[in-house]
Phi, psi and omega in degrees: 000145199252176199289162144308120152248165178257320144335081176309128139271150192250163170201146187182146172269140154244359128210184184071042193228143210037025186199175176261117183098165168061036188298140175192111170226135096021063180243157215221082201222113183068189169290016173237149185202144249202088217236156164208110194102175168169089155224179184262140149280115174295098186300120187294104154343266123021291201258300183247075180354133156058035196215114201264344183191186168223140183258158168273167197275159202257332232292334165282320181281327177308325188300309205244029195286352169285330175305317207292161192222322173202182176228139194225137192227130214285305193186186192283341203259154211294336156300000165234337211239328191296351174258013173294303200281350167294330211264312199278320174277341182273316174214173170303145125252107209295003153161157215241113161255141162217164177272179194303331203264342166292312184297318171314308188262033164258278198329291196308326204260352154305325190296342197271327166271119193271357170246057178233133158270177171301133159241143190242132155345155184225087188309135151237177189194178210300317189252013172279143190227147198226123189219158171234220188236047188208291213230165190202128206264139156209193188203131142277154165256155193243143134325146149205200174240060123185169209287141158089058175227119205232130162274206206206134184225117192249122172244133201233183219243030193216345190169169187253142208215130186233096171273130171303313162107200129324102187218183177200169144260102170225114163277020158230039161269116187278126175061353172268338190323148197276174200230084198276296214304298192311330190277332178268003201259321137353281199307329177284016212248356185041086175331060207287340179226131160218161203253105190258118184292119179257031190305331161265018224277343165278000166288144189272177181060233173223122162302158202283118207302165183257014170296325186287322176301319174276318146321355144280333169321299190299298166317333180284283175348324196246327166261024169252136180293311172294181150318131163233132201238100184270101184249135183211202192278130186293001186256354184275083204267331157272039159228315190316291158349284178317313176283321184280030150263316169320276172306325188279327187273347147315329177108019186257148187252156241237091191266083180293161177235089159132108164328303175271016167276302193278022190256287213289345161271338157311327170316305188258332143333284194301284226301321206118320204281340178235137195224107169216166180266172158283026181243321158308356177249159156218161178289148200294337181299345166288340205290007178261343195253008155289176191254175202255323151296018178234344181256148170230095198255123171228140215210146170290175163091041179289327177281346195121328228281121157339290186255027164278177220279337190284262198349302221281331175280331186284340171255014185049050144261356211275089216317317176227025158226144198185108172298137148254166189287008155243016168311145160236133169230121169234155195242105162289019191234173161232192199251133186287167187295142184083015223203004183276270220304329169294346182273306211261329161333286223281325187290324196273355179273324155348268181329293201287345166307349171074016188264136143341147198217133162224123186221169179316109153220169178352289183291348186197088208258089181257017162213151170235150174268163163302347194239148209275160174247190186321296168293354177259338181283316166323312190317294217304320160328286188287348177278302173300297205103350216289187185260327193227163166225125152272117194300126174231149176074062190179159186269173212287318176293339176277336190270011179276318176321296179292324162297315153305331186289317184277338187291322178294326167292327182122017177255165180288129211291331202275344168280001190277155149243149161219103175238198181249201175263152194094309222248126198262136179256146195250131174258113211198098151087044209068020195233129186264117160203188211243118183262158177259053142284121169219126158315140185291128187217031168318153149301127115341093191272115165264141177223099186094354185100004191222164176274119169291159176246329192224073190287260163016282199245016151293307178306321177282297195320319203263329172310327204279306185289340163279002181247315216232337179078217240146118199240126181244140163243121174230131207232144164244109169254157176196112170312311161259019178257336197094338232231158176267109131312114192052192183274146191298141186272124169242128160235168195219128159229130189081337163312282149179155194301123173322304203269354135254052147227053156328305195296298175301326190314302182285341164294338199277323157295287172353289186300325164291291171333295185274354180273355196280307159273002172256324158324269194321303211293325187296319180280348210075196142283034188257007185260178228211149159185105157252015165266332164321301179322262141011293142298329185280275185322359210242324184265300161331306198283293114057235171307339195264311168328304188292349207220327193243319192075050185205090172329022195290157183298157212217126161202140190218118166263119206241122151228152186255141158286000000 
């Protein structure tokens, strides 16, 4: 007979729930916790200034880091991994599970933070089982677009729980194939949760296998003549695997571009997972002493990214590439959600560039996604089984998406949970439900390799100066007299041209001058100053509204005689 509990598990994200990235989810049972994932969100130039990436906030687990027993990691791509060295500076974790090829490419990117020590790993595969004084782990592989990726079937003392992870179906992937026996063997374990990624979910049908993606690949490959310069996602490591076989039996040799194209493939050399000799690659400073039917450059900037190495050739900066008009540059990828634009930049500076441009479309299908679409999310369903799902890894219309998807299979609509990130669902004798507990699960601002603390009003300070500019006062006072000596000295940046607004330039002194000295004269000598300060920005703040329709940050410099 099975036990009563009284002990609620709890489960809940700390990103990646309304959003694309920073997947971090959360089980919870008692004194144990149980993390799965810790990646980044790519931050939008544009919106956010000076913000190299975005993380989930540590601030409940640091409250609770004696609970924690690991951190468990689904596969490699920085949306699940990418938030670890933030994570490793911020609290202990008393282990890391991952597979060889993940831990490899964790391992290069703990080395790029020089106040990180090494950490060591904890391996899993296929047949490891992981048990505490709770919970008891196991793990199948899934398909994506790159090697070594699992989901995770967690057993609590309140119910059994199936994170998907990333997964796709393709049944013509030679060594990547999802592990359907293992899934089904699940569904018979009688499943109460399972955490479904949706990222795809409005795509209809079965995505396209990625044998067919490669064999087109292969034919464009094989009838061009000029250099070919490939940019595709540098973490998609079984299609890389594929093209650089490709291009070496073209007779070509193998230029990388772009830091993580050559870290995640060197990576994947040491693991065992890519067997090429080193004599197929050169260096790009070599790419001169070849014939132009002999190079094969595969490169980061498949999105748009400012400073990757495709960008960095499309603006003629690039130290050692500089398109000719027989160059073919093909871009296997499409552009992740918030990337269209940067995408659709980087194809028309191509184009003037004067290079043959080849991309993904309908009629000529060089990308697939890593992610199951409708009918394949339907498989993972009726294969788990589950009693309830909770939608994960998707903006808000794909996890909306996915309850249609499941509803159409045939599950129960009232058994969908869907919530937010922070909002905790409580699991209580197999019975699921949406507690109005919610944890703080704000965005985490990265700058520089480090965690902002004052994420808000750095973003308002560099917006404001990138919109509205920076109006500087700098005033001499003497205090016994009372008085501002001569007119307060004004420069402006980003504002508007001083010197043709002379006329306000001067009301605007005038108007300081006399609020400044009738303040002093009221206070005595007692006023201090930041209240001088204050006044000034407040006669600024003013005139400039009134007159410009222009918010600039105000900084005012006060010296005593």
């Amino acid at each position: 007979m099975e036990t009563i509990n009284n002990k609620p598990t709890y489960i809940f994200a700390l990103g990646g729930i309304e959003e694309i990235g920073k997947n971090m989810y959360v089980i919870e049972h008692d004194d144990e916790i149980y993390i799965v994932d810790c990646g980044v969100k790519f931050a939008d130039a544009n919106e956010l200034p000076g913000v190299n990436g975005i993380i989930p906030p540590f601030d409940y687990l640091v409250e609770n880091q004696s609970k924690i027993k690991a951190l468990i990691i689904t596969h490699a791509h920085e949306d699940h991994i990418g938030g670890i060295p933030y994570l490793l500076k911020t609290l202990p974790i008393p282990k890391v599970y991952v597979t060889h090829l993940t831990g490899g490419i964790i391992t290069k990117k703990l080395k790029e933070h020089r106040d990180l020590k090494p950490y060591k790993f904890e391996y899993f595969n296929d047949d490891t089982r992981i048990k505490s004084k709770y919970f008891e782990i196991e793990f199948y592989r899934v398909c994506h677009s790159i090697p070594d990726a699992f989901g995770v079937y967690i057993e609590t003392p309140n119910g059994k729980i199936v994170s998907t992870g990333d997964f796709r179906f393709d049944f013509c992937a030679q060594g990547d194939e999802s592990d359907i026996q293992k899934m089904a063997e699940l569904g018979h374990r009688d499943i109460d949760v399972l955490l479904c990624e949706s990222t795809n979910a409005e795509n209809p049908g079965f995505s396209m296998s990625e044998t067919f993606i490669i064999d087109n690949l292969k034919k464009i490959i094989n009838k061009t003549k000029g250099r070919i310069i490939l940019s595709t996602f540098a973490s998609n490591l079984s299609r890389i695997e594929e093209i650089i076989a490709i291009a070496i039996s073209a007779g070509r040799k193998i230029c990388l571009c772009g830091r993580s194209m050559e870290t995640n493939i060197q990576t994947s050399i040491n693991v065992g997972f890519l067997n090429v000799s080193a004599d197929m690659f050169i260096e790009q400073r070599e790419i001169s002493q070849y014939k132009d039917n002999e190079i094969f450059v595969l490169c980061t900037g498949s999105q748009g990214e400012e400073m990757a190495a495709l960008n960095q050739m499309a603006n003629g900066k690039h130290n050692w590439i500089q398109f000719k008009p027989t160059d073919t540059v093909i871009l296997s990828s499409n552009p992740i959600p918030g990337n269209f634009h940067s995408v659709e930049q980087l194809v028309n500076k191509l184009y003037k560039a004067g290079v043959s441009v080849i991309l993904n479309t309908p009629s000529n299908k060089i990308h697939a996604s890593g992610h199951a679409t409708q009918t394949e999310q339907q498989l993972m369903f009726k294969l788990i089984n589950p009693q309830y799902i909770i939608p994960i890894h998707g903006e808000f219309k794909m996890l909306k998406q996915l309850k249609e998807n499941a509803i159409q299979s045939g599950f129960n609509k009232d058994n969908f949970l869907q919530v937010v990130n922070g909002q905790k669902i409580q699991l209580l004798n197999h019975v699921a439900t949406i507690t109005d507990q919610f944890i703080d699960a704000n965005e985490v601002f990265v700058e520089g390799g480090k965690i902002n603390g004052d994420t808000t009003g750095v973003l308002k300070y560099r917006t404001t100066l990138s919109t509205d500019g920076v109006f500087n006062v700098t005033m001499l006072v003497d205090r016994k007299q009372r008085k501002i000596l001569e007119l307060p000295v004004i420069a402006t940046r980003g504002c508007f041209y001083a010197k043709s607004s002379a006329p306000l330039i001067t009301k605007i002194q005038y108007s300081i001058k006399e609020n400044v000295e009738e303040a002093m004269k009221k206070h005595d000598f007692n006023i201090n100053n930041n209240e001088i300060r204050r006044i000034a920005e407040n006669t600024v703040g003013f005139f400039i509204w009134k007159n410009k329709k222009k918010k600039p940050l105000v900084r005012t410099t006060v010296f005593d005689l």
